[in-house]
Every structure is written in structure tokens, then in C-alpha cells.
C-alpha positions in Angstrom: -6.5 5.9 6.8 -3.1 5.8 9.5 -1.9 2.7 10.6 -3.7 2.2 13.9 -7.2 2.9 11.9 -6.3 0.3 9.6 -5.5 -2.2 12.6 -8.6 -1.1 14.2 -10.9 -2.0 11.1 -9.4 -5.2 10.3 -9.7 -6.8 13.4 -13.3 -5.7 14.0 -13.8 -7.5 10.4 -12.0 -10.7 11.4 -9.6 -10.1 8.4 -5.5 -10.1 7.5 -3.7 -7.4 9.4 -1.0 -6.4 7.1 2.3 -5.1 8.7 4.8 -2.8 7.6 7.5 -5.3 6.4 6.7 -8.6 4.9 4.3 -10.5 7.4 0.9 -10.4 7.4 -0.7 -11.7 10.7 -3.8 -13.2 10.3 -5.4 -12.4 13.5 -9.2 -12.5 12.7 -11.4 -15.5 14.5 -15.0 -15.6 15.3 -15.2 -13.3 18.1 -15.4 -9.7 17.6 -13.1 -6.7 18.2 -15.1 -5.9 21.4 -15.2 -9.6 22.8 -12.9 -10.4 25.4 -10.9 -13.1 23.9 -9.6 -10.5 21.4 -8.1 -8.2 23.7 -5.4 -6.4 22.4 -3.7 -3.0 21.3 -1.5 -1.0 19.3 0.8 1.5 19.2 3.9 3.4 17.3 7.2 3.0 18.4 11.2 3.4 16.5 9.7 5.2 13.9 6.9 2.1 12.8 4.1 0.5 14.8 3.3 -2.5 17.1 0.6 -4.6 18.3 0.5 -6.6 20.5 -3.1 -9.5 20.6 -3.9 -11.7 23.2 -5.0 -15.0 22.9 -7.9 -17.5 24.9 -7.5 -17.3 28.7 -5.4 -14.1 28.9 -7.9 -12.4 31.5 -10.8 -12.6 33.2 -14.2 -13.2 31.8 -15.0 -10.0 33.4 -14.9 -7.2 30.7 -14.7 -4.1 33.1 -11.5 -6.5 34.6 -10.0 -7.2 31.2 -10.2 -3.3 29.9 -8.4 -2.2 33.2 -5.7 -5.2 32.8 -5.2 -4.0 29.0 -4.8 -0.7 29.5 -2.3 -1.5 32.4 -0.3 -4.2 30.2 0.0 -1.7 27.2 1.8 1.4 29.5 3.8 -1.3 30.6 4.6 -2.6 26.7 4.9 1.0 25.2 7.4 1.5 28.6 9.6 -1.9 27.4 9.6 -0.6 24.2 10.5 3.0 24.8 13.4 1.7 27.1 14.9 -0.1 23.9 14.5 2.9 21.6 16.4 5.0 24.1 19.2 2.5 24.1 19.4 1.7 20.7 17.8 3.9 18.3 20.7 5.7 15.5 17.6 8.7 15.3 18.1 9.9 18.6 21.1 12.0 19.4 20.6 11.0 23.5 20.2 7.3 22.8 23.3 5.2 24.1 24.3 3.6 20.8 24.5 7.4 18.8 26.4 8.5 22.2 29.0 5.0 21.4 28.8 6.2 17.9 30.2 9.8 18.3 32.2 8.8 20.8 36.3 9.0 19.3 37.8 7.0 23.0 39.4 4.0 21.8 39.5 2.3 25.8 37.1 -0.2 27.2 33.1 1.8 27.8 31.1 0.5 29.4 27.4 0.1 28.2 24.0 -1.3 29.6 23.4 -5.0 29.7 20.4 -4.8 26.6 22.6 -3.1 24.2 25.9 -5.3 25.4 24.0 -8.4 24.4 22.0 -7.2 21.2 25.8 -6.2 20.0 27.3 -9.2 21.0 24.4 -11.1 19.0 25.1 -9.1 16.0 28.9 -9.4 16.2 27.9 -13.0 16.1 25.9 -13.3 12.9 28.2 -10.9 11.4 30.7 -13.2 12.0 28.7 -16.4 11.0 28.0 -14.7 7.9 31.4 -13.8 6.6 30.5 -10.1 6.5 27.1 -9.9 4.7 25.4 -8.9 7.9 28.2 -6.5 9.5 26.6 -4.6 12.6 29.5 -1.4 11.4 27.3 -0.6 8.6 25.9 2.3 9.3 28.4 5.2 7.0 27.2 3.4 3.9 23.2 3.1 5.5 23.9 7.4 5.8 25.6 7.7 2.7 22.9 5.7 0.5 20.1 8.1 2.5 18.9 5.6 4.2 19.9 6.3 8.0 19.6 8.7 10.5 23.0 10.9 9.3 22.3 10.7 5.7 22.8 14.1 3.6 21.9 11.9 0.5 18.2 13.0 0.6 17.6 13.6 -2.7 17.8 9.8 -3.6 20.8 10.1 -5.6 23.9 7.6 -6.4 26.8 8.6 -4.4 29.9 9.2 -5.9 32.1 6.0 -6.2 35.1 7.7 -4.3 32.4 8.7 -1.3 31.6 4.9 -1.5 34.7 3.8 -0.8 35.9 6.3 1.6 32.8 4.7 3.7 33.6 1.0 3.2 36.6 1.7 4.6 35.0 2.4 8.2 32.8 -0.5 7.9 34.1 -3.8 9.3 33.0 -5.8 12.7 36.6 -6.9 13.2 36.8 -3.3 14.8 34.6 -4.1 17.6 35.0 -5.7 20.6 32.8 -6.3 23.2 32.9 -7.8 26.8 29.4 -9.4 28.1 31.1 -10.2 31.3 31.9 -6.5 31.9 28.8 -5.3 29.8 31.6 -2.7 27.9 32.7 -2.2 24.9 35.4 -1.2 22.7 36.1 0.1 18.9 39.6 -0.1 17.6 38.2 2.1 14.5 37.0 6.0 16.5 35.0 6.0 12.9 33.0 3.1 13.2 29.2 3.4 13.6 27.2 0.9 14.8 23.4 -0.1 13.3 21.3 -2.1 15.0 18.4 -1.5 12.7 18.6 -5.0 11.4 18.0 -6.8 14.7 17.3 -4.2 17.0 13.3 -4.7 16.3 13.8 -8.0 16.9 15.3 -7.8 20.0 12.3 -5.4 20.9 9.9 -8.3 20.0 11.7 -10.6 22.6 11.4 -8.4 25.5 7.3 -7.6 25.0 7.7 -11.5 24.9 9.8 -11.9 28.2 7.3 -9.3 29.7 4.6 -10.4 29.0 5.6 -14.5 29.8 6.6 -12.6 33.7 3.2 -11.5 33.9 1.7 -15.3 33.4 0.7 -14.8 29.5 0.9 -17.8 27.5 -1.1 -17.2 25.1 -0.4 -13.8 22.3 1.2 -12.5 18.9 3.4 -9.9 19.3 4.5 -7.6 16.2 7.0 -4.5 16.0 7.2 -3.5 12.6 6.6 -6.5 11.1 8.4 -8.9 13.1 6.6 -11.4 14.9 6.8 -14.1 17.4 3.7 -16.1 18.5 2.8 -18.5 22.0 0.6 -20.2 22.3 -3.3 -20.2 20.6 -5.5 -17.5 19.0 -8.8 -16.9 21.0 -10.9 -20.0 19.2 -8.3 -22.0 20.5 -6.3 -22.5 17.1 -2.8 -22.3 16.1 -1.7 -18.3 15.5 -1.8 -18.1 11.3 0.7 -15.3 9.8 1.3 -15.3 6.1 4.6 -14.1 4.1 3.9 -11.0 2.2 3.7 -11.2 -2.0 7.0 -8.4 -2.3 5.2 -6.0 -4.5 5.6 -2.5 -4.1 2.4 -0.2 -3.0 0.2 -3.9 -2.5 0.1 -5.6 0.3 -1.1 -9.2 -0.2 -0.1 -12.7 1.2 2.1 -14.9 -0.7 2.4 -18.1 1.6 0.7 -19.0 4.9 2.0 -20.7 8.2 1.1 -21.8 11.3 3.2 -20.5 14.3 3.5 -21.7 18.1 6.3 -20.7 20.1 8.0 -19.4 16.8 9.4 -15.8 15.4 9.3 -14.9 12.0 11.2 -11.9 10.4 11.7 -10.7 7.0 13.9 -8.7 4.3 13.4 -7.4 1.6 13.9 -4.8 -1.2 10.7 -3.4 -2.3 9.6 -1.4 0.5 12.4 1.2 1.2 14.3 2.2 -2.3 14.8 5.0 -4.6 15.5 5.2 -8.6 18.3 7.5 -9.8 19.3 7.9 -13.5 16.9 4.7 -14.2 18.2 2.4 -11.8 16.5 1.3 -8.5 18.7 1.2 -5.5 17.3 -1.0 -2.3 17.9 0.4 1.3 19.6 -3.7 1.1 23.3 -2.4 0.8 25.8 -5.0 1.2 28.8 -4.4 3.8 31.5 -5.9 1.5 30.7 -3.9 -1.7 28.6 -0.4 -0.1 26.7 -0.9 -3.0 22.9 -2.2 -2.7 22.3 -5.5 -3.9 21.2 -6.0 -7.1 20.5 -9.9 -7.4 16.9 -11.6 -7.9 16.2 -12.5 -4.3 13.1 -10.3 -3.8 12.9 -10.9 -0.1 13.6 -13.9 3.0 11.9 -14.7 5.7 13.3 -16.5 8.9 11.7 -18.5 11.7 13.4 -19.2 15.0 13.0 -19.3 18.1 13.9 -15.8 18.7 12.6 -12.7 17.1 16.1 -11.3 17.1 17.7 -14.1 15.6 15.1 -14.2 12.8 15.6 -10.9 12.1 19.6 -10.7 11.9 19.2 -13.6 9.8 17.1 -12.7 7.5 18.7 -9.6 6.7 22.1 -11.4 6.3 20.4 -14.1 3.8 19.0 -11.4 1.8 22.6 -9.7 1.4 23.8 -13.1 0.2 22.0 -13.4 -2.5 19.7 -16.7 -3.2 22.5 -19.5 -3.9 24.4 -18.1 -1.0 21.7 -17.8 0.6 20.0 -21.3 0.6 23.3 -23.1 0.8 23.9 -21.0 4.9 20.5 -21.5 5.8 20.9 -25.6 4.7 24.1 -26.0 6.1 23.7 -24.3 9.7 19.8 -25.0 9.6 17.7 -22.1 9.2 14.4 -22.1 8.9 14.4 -19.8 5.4 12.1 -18.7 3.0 12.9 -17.2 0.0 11.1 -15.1 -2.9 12.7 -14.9 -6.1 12.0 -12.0 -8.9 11.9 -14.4 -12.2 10.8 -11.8 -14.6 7.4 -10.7 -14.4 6.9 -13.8 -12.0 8.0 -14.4 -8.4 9.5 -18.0 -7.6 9.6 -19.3 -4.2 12.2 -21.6 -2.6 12.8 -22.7 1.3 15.0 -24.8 3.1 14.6 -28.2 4.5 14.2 -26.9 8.0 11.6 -24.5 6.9 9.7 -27.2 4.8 9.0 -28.9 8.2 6.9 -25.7 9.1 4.1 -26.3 6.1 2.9 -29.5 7.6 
């Protein structure tokens, strides 16, 4: 069964609809999948999929109304979310970050206003977080197979001398960016910028912003597993997502939470990985080492008030490891929750600021 099948069938049985990475949204209600007050779609986008659910009051009670209003409202998602791939995405050679990436001029460019503040927001948490998110990562994503320029796709342990040859391009210090101007400049011609750990995010936001400018107050909106709820689900209750159990090839919620006017991201290290010579290697690579981490922290969830926030943090905490970890999202309160590996057991722990969201 694809992805939109599965969406598709778990709706029209009221039940969990599991995402790609770490959230399951749990969407279902008394209503049908052909009743108006579950109006929705989905769709595939950046390489994963989206979905976007409407909640009570979204349209008329008219359902010939409400089919014509959906339809229009997801040409004009899939369009939102099209614009940001084009901009952003390191799998297309046209896009304008893979354009700033090849480019070797070392003066001021100037760049659209999306991509100036996504970058500027990364540069941000990379900074915040001492260099365990760094948005420059993107040799060592190539070199451990994991991005768009990798060569590595056999799944095999690079070479230590390789490694280091690619930390040494890696380091946010090398960029700087003007918001004023909307330009940009890299003092390294080698750097390569990744977005991929806010950049879905940031693509959550703007289905958000679009569909708050169309009068919506009311919908869950997920791109590839990040979410960010308004409002109430169709019977007029809270919107319920759950935090995924981080168990490779199962897909089953771990912890439940009610969400209004909230995001929620996650990272983690059992979904994308591959084993060489006996030893797993997570697509989780650490900019200060180039080598994936390797401590218990299975995977962390943020919420905040933006998607893209959420998910730059997120990946940063899981980079840090779980002491690290708990001790940023306490001091600079961060709504974090964290899933340990202890053994054959998982272990959970949050922060204070998250504890406030179980009620």
C-alpha cells in the first residue's frame, strides 16, 4: 500500500495516521472520511508526503461547496510547497540553495527573502547550539551517503582521512548573511549549505501562514512528519498527535499530547541508517566530529510555536546527546522530549517546559 492509500484508509477508519518521522497524528473523530467536517488532502512533496486536515467550521455545510473549496486550497498548498522546494531543496540542481552551493564568488549574492530568513534562522540555532546543529553540514551529509551529492551509496564507512578533509569545510562561522539586503555571503567557496533539518519546517509555517490569509482557524498541517496544529479537530476537540515508539520497520505511538496553536518536530536515528562491518551508522552525523552519533538518545521531539523552530531544535538536541541535551532545552526553555535506548528498553525523559504540555 503507498503512502496516500494508507492515509486514505486510516482516516475513513477514524484511526492513527502514522507519518514518516516520529509523530503520529491522531486525526480520526466520529465523522467519516466523506463528511464535511473532515475535509482534507494529501499529497507528496521534497521527496516525502503532506497532509494537510481541516477542522469544524472550515467551509460551508454545502458539500458540492466544500469539494470545490478543497480542491482549490490544495493547488494552492501543493503551489506553497513547490515554491519552497525550488528554493531550497539540495536534490535539485535549479534550486537556489544548490545554485549558492556551487557557486565559488566570495562577494555579497543576493538571494530571495524565504531562503534569506530560513538561513538566517539556522545560522541562529547553529550558533545557539555551539555547533551541534551547523547549517554547513552538508560535505559530511554527501560523504556518509546521505545527501543529494553522495558517491557513498553502497552504505559504507568512509575513510577517516575523507572525514576530515570534509570537516574541514563545515563550519557556520563561514557564512554571513544580510536580512536587510536579503544577500548572502560565504567566506569558505567550499561550503555547502543544508537545510534539510529545518527546511520542512519552514514549509509547515507557510501552509500555516496560507491558510491563516484565507480565514482558516481551525486544521493540522503535516510535511514529513512535522506538524503544527490551530485550533479544534471536527468534534470540536483539542487536535491529539502522539510521539512515535523509535523502532525500526514499526510504527507505533509511544506518548500522546494534546496540541493547539503548537508545532511539534522530531529526530531521530532509526529511520534513515546503514550497518557496515557490524556497526550501524545514523544519517544523525554530528558537525564537530563528521562522525554519526553514537550515544543512547534514540530520538527528541520539540514543541514551539513554530514548525521551523521545532524542527532546528530538535535536530540540534539529538546531536547533543541526552545530558547535553536536557541541560539546553532546561536552560533556554524548550519544550523537549526525549527517548532514551536503555538496553532492550526505551526510557523517556522531558523538560520542565514540556511537562506543562501533559496536563
Amino acid at each position: 500500500m503507498d503512502r496516500r492509500t494508507y492515509l486514505k484508509s486510516s482516516l475513513a477508519m477514524g484511526g492513527a495516521l502514522l507519518v514518516p518521522t516520529g509523530i503520529v497524528a491522531l486525526v480520526g473523530c466520529s465523522g467519516t472520511a466523506s463528511s464535511p467536517e473532515l475535509a482534507g488532502f494529501n499529497g507528496s512533496i521534497m521527496g516525502t508526503g503532506y497532509s494537510v486536515r481541516l477542522g469544524k467550521g472550515s467551509f460551508a455545510n454545502d458539500s458540492s461547496n466544500q469539494s470545490a473549496d478543497t480542491s482549490e486550497l490544495a493547488l494552492a498548498v501543493h503551489a506553497v510547497l513547490q515554491d519552497v522546494d525550488t528554493h531550497m531543496s539540495t536534490w535539485r540542481a535549479e534550486s537556489e540553495l544548490s545554485q549558492l552551493n556551487d557557486s565559488v564568488d566570495a562577494d555579497w549574492q543576493p538571494i530571495t527573502p524565504a531562503t534569506s530568513h530560513v538561513i538566517s534562522q539556522a545560522l541562529n540555532t547553529s550558533k545557539a547550539s555551539k555547533g551541534a546543529f551547523d547549517v554547513t553540514i552538508g560535505p559530511l551529509v554527501d560523504l556518509w551517503g546521505f545527501g543529494a551529492g553522495a558517491d557513498n551509496t553502497g552504505g559504507r564507512k568512509p575513510a577517516g582521512q575523507a572525514i576530515q578533509q570534509q570537516l574541514a569545510q563545515v563550519g557556520h562561522e563561514a557564512i554571513e548573511i544580510n536580512t536587510t539586503t536579503q544577500s548572502i555571503r560565504k567566506h569558505n567557496h567550499a561550503a555547502r549549505l543544508d537545510l534539510s533539518g529545518i527546511a520542512k519546517g519552514h514549509a509547515v509555517d507557510r501552509v500555516a501562514e496560507l491558510l491563516d490569509s484565507k480565514g482558516l482557524t481551525n486544521y493540522l498541517v503535516e510535511v514529513g512528519g512535522e506538524l503544527k496544529a490551530r485550533g479544534r479537530k471536527p468534534d470540536g476537540s483539542l487536535w491529539k498527535v502522539a510521539i512515535e515508539r523509535p523502532i525500526a520497520g514499526r510504527r507505533e505511538a509511544f506518548r500522546a499530547l494534546q496540541l493547539q496553536d503548537k508545532a511539534i518536530a522530531t529526530s531521530g536515528d532509526y529511520r534513515n541508517f546503514f550497518a557496515d562491518g557490524g556497526q550501524r551508522y545514523s544519517h544523525s552525523i554530528d558537525p564537530r566530529t563528521g562522525q554519526p552519533v553514537t550515544h543512547d538518545l534514540a530520538s527528541v521531539s520539540v514543541v514551539a510555536e513554530s514548525t521551523m523552530t521545532a524542527d532546528a531544535l530538535s535536530t540540534a538536541l539529538m546531536v547533543m546527546g541526552p545530558d547535553d541535551a536536557m541541560s539546553f532545552a532546561t536552560q533556554h526553555q524548550v519544550a523537549a522530549h526525549l527517548i532514551l535506548k536503555s538496553g532492550s528498553s526505551l526510557k523517556e525523559v522531558y523538560s520542565p517546559t514540556f511537562e506543562t504540555l501533559l496536563g
